[in-house]
C-alpha positions, 0 to 999 in steps of 0.5 A: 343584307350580308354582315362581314366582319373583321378582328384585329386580335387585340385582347379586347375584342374576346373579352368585350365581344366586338369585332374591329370593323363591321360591313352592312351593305355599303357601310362599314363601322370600325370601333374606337381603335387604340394605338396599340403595337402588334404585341399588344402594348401601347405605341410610343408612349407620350408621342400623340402624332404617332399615336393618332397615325398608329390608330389611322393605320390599323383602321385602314387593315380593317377597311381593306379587309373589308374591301374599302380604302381610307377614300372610303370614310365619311367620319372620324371620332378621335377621343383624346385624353388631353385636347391641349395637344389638338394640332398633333392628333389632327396634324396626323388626321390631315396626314392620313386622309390629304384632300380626301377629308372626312367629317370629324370630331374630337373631345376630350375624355377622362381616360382610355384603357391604358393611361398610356393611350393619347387617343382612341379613333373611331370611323364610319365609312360608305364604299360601294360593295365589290 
């Protein structure tokens, strides 16, 4: 079985020794993905809606670097630093994939890298190979 792979260039990935997305044969993996802008710095601050959409799109350059769509994904994972602002994160999650909803789960967790950061997505997908 052929392993792919994709990077983001976040800073993270050298230092840890990860790439953002992973493809085995049908399935892709994408690592918990923070809301981060281009430069590295945390997407707007204190916005968990922007922030969860922020996730979902640099999920969606990985699957697409690897061939797949965002109709692709079978589960989500949202860890999330304050689960009183559920319907913002999953207002976005219901934004993003419309009726092709995957399984998904949210928890809270004590903190992210940055205090910065709301939430950090993680997905799973199956897509047929090209």
């Amino acid at each position: 079985m052929e392993f792919r792979r994709t990077y983001s260039g976040a800073p993270w990935e050298s230092q840890v020794g990860y790439c953002r997305a992973l493809r085995a044969g049908a399935h892709i993996y994408v690592t918990g993905t923070a809301p981060v802008t281009d430069e590295g710095g945390v997407f707007a601050p204190g916005d968990a809606y922007a922030q969860a959409q922020r996730c979902l799109e640099i999920i969606e350059r990985a699957l697409e670097d690897l061939d797949a769509h965002r109709s692709c994904v079978v589960r989500t994972r949202m860890f999330v630093t304050d689960i009183s602002r559920w319907q913002e994160f999953g207002r976005a999650h219901r934004d993003f994939f419309g009726e092709q909803r995957p399984a998904t789960t949210m928890v809270e967790v004590k903190a992210l890298v940055d205090p910065a950061m709301l939430i950090e997505v993680e997905v799973d997908a199956v897509c047929p190979e090209p």
